[in-house]
SEGU-544296 format. One record per atom (N, C-alpha, C): residue in three letters; x, y, z. Coordinates in steps of 0.2 Angstrom, whole numbers, padded with zeros to 4 digits, always signed. Layout:
AlaXYZ/...
//
This chain:
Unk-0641+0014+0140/Unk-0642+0010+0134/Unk-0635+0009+0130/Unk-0633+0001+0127/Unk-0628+0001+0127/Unk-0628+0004+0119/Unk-0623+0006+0115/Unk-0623+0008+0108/Unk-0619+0005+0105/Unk-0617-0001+0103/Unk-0612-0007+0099/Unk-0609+0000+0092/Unk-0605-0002+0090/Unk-0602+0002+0082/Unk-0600-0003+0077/Unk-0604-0002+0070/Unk-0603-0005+0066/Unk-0599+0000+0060/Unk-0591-0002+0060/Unk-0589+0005+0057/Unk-0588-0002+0049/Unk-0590+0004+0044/Unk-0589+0004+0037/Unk-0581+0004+0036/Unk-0579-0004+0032/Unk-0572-0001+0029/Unk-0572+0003+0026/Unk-0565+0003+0024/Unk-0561+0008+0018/Unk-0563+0004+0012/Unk-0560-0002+0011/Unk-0558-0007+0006/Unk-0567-0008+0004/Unk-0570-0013-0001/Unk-0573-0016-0002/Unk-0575-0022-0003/Unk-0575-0023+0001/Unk-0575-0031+0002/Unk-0582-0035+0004/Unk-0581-0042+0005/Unk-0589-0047+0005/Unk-0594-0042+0012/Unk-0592-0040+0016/Unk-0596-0037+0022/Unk-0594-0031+0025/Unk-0598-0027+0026/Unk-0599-0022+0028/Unk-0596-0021+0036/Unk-0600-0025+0041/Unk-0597-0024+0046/Unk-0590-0026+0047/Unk-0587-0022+0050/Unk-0579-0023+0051/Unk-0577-0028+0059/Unk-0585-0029+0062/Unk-0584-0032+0072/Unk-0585-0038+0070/Unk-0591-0041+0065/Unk-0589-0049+0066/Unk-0597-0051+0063/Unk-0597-0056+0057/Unk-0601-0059+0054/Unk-0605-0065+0055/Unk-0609-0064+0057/Unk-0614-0058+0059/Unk-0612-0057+0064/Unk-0615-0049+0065/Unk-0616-0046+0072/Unk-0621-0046+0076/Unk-0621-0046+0085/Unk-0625-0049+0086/Unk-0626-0044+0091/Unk-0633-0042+0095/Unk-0635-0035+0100/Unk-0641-0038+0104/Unk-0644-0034+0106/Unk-0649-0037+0110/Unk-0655-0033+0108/Unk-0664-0034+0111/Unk-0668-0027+0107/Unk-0669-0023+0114/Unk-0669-0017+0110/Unk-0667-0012+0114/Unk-0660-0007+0113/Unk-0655-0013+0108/Unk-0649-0008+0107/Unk-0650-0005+0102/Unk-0646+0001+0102/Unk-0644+0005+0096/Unk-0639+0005+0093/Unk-0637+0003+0084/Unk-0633+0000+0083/Unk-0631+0007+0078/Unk-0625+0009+0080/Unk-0623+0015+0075/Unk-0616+0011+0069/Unk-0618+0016+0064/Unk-0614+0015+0058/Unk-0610+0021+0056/Unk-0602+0019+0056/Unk-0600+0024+0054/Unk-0596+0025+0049/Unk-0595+0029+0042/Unk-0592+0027+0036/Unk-0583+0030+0037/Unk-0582+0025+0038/Unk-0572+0027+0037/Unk-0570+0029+0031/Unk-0573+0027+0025/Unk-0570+0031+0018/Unk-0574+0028+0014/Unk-0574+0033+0009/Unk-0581+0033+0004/Unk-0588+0036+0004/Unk-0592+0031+0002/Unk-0600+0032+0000/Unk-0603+0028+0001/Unk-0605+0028+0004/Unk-0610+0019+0010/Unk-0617+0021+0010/Unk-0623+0016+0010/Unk-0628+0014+0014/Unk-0627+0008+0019/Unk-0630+0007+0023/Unk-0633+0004+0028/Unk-0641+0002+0025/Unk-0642-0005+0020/Unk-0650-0002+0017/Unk-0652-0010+0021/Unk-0655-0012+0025/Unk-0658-0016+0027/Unk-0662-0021+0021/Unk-0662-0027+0019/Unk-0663-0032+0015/Unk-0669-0034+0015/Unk-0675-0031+0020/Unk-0681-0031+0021/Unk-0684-0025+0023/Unk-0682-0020+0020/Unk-0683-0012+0020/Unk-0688-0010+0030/Unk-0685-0013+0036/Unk-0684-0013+0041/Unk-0680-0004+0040/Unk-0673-0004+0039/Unk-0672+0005+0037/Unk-0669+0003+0031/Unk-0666+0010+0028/Unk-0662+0012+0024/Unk-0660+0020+0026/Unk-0656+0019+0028/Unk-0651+0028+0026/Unk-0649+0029+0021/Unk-0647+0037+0021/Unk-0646+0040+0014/Unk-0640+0038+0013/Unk-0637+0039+0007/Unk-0629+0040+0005/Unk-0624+0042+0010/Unk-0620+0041+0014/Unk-0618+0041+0019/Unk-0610+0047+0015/Unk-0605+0050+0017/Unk-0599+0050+0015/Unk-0593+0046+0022/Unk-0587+0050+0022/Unk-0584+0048+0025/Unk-0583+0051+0033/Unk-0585+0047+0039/Unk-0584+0050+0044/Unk-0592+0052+0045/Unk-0599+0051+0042/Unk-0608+0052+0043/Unk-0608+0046+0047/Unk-0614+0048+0050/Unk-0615+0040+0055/Unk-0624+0040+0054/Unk-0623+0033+0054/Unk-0632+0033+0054/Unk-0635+0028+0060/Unk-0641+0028+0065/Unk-0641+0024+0072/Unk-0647+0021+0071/Unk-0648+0016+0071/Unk-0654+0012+0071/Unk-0655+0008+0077/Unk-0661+0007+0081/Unk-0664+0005+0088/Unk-0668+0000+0086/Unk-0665-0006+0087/Unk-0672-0012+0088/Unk-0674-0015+0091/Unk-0681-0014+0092/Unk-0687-0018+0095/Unk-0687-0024+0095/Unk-0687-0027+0091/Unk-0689-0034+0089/Unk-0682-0041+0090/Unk-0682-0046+0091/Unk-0676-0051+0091/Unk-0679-0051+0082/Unk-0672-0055+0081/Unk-0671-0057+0072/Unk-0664-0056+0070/Unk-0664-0059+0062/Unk-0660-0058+0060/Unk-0661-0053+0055/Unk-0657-0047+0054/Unk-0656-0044+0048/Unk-0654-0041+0043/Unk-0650-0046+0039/Unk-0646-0043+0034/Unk-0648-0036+0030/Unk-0640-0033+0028/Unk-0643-0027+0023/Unk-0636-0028+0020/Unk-0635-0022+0016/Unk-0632-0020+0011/Unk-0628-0016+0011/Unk-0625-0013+0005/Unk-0623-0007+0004/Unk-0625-0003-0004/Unk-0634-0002-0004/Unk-0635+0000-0009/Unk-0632+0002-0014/Unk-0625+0005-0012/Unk-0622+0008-0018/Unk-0616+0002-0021/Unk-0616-0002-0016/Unk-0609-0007-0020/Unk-0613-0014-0016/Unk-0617-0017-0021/Unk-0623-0021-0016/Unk-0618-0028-0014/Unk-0613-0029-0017/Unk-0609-0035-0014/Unk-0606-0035-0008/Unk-0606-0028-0003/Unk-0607-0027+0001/Unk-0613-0029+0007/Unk-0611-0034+0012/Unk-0616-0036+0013/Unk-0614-0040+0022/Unk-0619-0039+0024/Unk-0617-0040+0032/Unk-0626-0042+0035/Unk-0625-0046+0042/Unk-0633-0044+0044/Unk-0632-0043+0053/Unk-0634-0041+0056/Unk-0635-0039+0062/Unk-0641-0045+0065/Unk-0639-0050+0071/Unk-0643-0052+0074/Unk-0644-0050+0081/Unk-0652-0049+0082/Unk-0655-0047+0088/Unk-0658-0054+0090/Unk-0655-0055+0098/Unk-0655-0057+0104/Unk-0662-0056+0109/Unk-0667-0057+0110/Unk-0672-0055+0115/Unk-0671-0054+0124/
//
């Protein structure tokens, strides 16, 4: 199984993912999040997941089943914002 990484900046900036806007996997992949610095969520914009408060260097991996698109957040700094598209 392939495991793509979506690593969290440092900075604050318009989007979370630091690989490429949107990002895009197939279903069946697992996509992990990893926090470089700070205090992150990964909250899904259609409560699909939500992880808890992340710090720096926490990882949180979520598995999708379904094609789609779907945006999330960063709960704690919500102008943070990225979406992940699944491929079938």
């Amino acid at each position: 199984m392939v495991i793509p990484t979506v690593a969290i900046p440092t900075d604050i900036g318009p989007q979370i993912s630091a690989v490429g806007y949107p990002y895009f996997t197939r279903v069946g992949d697992t996509v992990r999040w990893t926090v470089n610095s700070g205090i992150h969520t990964t909250t899904s914009n259609t409560a699909v997941w939500d992880s808890r408060a992340m710090a720096t260097g926490e990882v949180f991996t979520f598995t999708f089943d379904q094609a789609g698109s779907y945006p999330y957040i960063c709960a704690i700094h919500p102008g943070m914002q990225a979406s992940v598209t699944v491929e079938g």
